[in-house]
Residue frames as a rotation matrix with the C-alpha (Angstrom) as fourth column:
UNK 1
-0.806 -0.572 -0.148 11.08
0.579 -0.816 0.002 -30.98
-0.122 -0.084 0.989 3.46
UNK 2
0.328 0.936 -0.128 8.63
0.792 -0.346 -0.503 -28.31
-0.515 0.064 -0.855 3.97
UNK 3
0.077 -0.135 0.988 8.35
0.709 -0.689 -0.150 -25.52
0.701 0.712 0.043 1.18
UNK 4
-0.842 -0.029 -0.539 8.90
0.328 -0.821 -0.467 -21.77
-0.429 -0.570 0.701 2.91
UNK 5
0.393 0.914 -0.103 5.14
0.840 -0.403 -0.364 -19.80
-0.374 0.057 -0.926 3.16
UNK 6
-0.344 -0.446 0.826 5.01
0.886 -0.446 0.128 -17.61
0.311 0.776 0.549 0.49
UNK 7
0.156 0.582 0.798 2.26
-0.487 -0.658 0.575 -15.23
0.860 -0.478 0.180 2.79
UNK 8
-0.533 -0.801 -0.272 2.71
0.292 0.128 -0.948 -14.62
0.794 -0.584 0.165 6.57
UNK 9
0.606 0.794 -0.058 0.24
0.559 -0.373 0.741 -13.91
0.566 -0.481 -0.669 9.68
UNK 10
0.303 -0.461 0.834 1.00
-0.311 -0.875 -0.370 -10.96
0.901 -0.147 -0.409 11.33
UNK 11
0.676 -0.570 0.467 1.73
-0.492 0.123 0.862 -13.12
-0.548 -0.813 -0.197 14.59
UNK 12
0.682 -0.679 0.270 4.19
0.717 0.549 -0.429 -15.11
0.143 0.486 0.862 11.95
UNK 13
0.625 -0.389 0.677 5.85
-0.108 -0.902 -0.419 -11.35
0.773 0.189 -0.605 11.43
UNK 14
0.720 0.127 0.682 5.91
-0.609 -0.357 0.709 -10.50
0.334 -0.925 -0.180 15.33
UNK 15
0.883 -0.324 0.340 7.32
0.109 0.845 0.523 -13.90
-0.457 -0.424 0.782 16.05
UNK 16
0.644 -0.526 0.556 10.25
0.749 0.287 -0.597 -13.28
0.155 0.801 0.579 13.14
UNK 17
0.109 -0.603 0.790 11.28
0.006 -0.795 -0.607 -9.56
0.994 0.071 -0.083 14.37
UNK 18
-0.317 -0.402 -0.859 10.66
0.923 0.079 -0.377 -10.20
0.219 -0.912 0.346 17.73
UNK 19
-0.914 0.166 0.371 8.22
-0.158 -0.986 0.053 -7.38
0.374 -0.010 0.927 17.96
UNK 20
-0.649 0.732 0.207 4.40
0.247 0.460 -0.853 -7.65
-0.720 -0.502 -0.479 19.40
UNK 21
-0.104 0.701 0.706 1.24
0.980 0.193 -0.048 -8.17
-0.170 0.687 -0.707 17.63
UNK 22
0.609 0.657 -0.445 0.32
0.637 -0.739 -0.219 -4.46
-0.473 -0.151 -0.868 18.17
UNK 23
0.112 -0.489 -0.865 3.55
-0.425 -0.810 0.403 -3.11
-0.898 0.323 -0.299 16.93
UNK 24
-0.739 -0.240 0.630 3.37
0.495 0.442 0.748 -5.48
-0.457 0.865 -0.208 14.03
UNK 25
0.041 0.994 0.097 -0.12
0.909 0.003 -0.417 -4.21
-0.415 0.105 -0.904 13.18
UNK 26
0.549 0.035 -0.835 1.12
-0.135 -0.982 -0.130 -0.56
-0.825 0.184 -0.535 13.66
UNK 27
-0.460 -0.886 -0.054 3.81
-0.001 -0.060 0.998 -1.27
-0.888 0.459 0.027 11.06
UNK 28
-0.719 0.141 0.681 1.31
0.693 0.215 0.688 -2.61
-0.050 0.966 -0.252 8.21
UNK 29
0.306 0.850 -0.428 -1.27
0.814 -0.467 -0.346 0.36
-0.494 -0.242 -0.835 9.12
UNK 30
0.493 -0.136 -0.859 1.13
-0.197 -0.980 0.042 2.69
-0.847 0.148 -0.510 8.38
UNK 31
0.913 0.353 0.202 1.58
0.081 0.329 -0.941 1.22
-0.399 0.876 0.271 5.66
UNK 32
0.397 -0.839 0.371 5.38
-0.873 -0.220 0.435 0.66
-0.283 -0.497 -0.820 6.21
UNK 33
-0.704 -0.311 0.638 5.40
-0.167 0.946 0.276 -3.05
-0.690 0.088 -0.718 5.79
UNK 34
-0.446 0.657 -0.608 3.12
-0.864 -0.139 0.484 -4.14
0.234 0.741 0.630 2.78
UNK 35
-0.969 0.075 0.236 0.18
0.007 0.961 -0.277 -6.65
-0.247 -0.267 -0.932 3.43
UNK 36
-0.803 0.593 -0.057 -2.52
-0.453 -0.547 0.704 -7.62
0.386 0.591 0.708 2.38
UNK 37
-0.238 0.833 0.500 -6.46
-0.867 0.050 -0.496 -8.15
-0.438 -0.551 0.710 3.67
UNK 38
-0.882 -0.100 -0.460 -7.55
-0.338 0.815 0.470 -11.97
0.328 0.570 -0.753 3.00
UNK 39
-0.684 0.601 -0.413 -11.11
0.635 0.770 0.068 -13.53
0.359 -0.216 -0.908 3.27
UNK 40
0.110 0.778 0.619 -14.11
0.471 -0.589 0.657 -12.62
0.875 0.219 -0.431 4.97
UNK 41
0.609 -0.080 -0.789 -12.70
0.719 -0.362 0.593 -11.33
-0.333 -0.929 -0.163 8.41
UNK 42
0.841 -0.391 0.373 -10.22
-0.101 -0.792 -0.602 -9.26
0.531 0.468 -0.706 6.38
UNK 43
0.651 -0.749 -0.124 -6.75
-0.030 -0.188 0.982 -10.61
-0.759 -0.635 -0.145 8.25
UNK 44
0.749 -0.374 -0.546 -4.01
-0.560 -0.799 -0.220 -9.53
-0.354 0.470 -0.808 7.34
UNK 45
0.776 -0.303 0.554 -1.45
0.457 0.875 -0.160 -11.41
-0.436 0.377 0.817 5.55
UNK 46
0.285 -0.707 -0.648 2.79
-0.932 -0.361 -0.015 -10.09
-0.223 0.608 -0.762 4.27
UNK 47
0.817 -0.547 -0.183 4.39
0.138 0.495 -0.858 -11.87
0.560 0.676 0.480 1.50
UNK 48
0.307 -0.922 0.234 8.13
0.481 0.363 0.798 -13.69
-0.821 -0.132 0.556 2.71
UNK 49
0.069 -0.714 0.696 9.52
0.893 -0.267 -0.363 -11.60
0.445 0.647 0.620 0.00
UNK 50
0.443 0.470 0.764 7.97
0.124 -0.876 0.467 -8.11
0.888 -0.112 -0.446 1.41
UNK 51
0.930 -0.127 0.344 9.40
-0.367 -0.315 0.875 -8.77
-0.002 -0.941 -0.340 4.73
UNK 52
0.410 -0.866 0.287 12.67
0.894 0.444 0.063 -9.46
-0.182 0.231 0.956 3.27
UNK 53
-0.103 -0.149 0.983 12.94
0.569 -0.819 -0.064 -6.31
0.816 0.553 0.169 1.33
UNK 54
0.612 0.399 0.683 11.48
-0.059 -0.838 0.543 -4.33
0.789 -0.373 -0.489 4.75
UNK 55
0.668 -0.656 -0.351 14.63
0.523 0.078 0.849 -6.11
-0.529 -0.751 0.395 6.87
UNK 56
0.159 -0.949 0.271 16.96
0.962 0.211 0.175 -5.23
-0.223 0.233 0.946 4.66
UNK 57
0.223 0.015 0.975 15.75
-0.016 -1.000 0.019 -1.35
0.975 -0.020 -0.223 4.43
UNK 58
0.966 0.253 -0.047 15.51
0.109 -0.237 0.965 -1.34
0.233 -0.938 -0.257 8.16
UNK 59
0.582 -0.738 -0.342 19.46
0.530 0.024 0.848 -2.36
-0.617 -0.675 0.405 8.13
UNK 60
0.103 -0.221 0.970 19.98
0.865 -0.461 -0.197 0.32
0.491 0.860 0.143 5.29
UNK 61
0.634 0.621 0.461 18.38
0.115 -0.665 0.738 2.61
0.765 -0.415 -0.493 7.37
UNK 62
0.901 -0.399 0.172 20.71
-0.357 -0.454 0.816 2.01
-0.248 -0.797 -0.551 10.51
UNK 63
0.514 -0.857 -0.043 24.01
-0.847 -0.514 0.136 1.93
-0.138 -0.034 -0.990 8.86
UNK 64
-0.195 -0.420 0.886 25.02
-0.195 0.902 0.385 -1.93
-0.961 -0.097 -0.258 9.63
UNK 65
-0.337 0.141 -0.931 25.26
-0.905 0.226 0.362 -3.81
0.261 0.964 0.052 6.10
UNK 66
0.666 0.744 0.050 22.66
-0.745 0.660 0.098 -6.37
0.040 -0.102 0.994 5.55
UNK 67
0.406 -0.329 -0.852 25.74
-0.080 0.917 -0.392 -9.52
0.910 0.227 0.346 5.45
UNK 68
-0.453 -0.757 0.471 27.48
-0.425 -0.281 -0.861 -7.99
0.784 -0.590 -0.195 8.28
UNK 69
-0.469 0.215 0.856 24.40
-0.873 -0.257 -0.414 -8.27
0.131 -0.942 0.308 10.32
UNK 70
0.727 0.567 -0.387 23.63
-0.565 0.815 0.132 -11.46
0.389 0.123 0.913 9.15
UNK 71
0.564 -0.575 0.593 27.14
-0.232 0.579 0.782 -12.94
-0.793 -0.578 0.193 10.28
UNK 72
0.917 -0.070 0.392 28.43
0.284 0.805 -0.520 -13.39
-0.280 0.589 0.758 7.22
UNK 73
0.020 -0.808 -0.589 32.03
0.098 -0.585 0.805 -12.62
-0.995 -0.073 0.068 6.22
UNK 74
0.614 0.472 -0.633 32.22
-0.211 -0.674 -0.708 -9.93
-0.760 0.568 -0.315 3.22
Protein backbone atom coordinates (compact mmCIF):
# COMPACT_ATOMS: atom_id res chain seq x y z
CA UNK A 1 0.00 0.00 0.00
CA UNK A 2 1.37 3.28 -0.87
CA UNK A 3 1.12 6.15 1.84
CA UNK A 4 -0.84 9.44 0.21
CA UNK A 5 2.01 12.49 -0.61
CA UNK A 6 1.80 14.74 2.02
CA UNK A 7 3.28 17.75 -0.67
CA UNK A 8 2.14 18.00 -4.34
CA UNK A 9 3.80 19.31 -7.78
CA UNK A 10 1.91 21.78 -9.31
CA UNK A 11 1.46 19.34 -12.42
CA UNK A 12 0.16 16.80 -9.44
CA UNK A 13 -2.52 19.85 -8.69
CA UNK A 14 -3.40 20.45 -12.54
CA UNK A 15 -3.72 16.75 -13.04
CA UNK A 16 -6.26 16.54 -9.73
CA UNK A 17 -8.60 19.68 -10.80
CA UNK A 18 -8.28 19.10 -14.21
CA UNK A 19 -6.93 22.54 -14.81
CA UNK A 20 -3.47 23.42 -16.79
CA UNK A 21 -0.10 24.03 -15.52
CA UNK A 22 -0.50 27.81 -16.18
CA UNK A 23 -3.79 28.12 -14.49
CA UNK A 24 -2.45 26.07 -11.64
CA UNK A 25 0.52 28.43 -11.32
CA UNK A 26 -1.88 31.47 -11.62
CA UNK A 27 -3.81 30.07 -8.65
CA UNK A 28 -0.64 29.74 -6.19
CA UNK A 29 0.70 33.33 -7.49
CA UNK A 30 -2.20 34.80 -6.40
CA UNK A 31 -1.77 33.40 -3.64
CA UNK A 32 -5.23 31.63 -3.62
CA UNK A 33 -3.99 28.14 -3.19
CA UNK A 34 -1.08 27.98 -0.55
CA UNK A 35 2.39 26.51 -1.62
CA UNK A 36 5.37 26.49 -0.98
CA UNK A 37 9.06 27.18 -2.84
CA UNK A 38 11.40 23.94 -2.33
CA UNK A 39 15.19 23.58 -3.13
CA UNK A 40 17.48 25.32 -5.25
CA UNK A 41 15.26 25.92 -8.45
CA UNK A 42 12.56 27.19 -6.08
CA UNK A 43 9.48 24.72 -7.41
CA UNK A 44 6.69 24.92 -6.11
CA UNK A 45 5.15 22.41 -3.95
CA UNK A 46 0.94 22.38 -2.07
CA UNK A 47 0.40 20.32 0.91
CA UNK A 48 -2.70 17.35 0.28
CA UNK A 49 -4.29 19.02 3.15
CA UNK A 50 -4.16 22.74 1.52
CA UNK A 51 -5.74 21.50 -1.54
CA UNK A 52 -8.38 19.88 0.39
CA UNK A 53 -9.38 22.87 2.34
CA UNK A 54 -9.13 25.04 -1.26
CA UNK A 55 -11.80 22.25 -2.89
CA UNK A 56 -13.96 22.45 -0.36
CA UNK A 57 -14.03 26.52 -0.32
CA UNK A 58 -14.34 26.42 -4.05
CA UNK A 59 -17.70 24.21 -3.44
CA UNK A 60 -18.66 26.71 -0.55
CA UNK A 61 -18.19 29.29 -2.85
CA UNK A 62 -20.61 27.82 -5.61
CA UNK A 63 -23.44 26.78 -3.49
CA UNK A 64 -23.26 22.77 -4.10
CA UNK A 65 -22.39 21.08 -0.56
CA UNK A 66 -19.05 19.51 -0.40
CA UNK A 67 -20.91 15.56 0.16
CA UNK A 68 -23.43 16.32 -2.39
CA UNK A 69 -20.73 16.93 -4.85
CA UNK A 70 -18.82 14.21 -3.81
CA UNK A 71 -21.79 11.64 -4.41
CA UNK A 72 -22.43 10.96 -1.18
CA UNK A 73 -25.91 10.59 0.33
CA UNK A 74 -26.53 13.22 3.32
Amino acid sequence: MVAEKRFLTLADVGEILNISSSQTYALVRSGELPAIQIGGRGQWRVESSKLEEFIEQAYRRSGTPVREAAGHDA
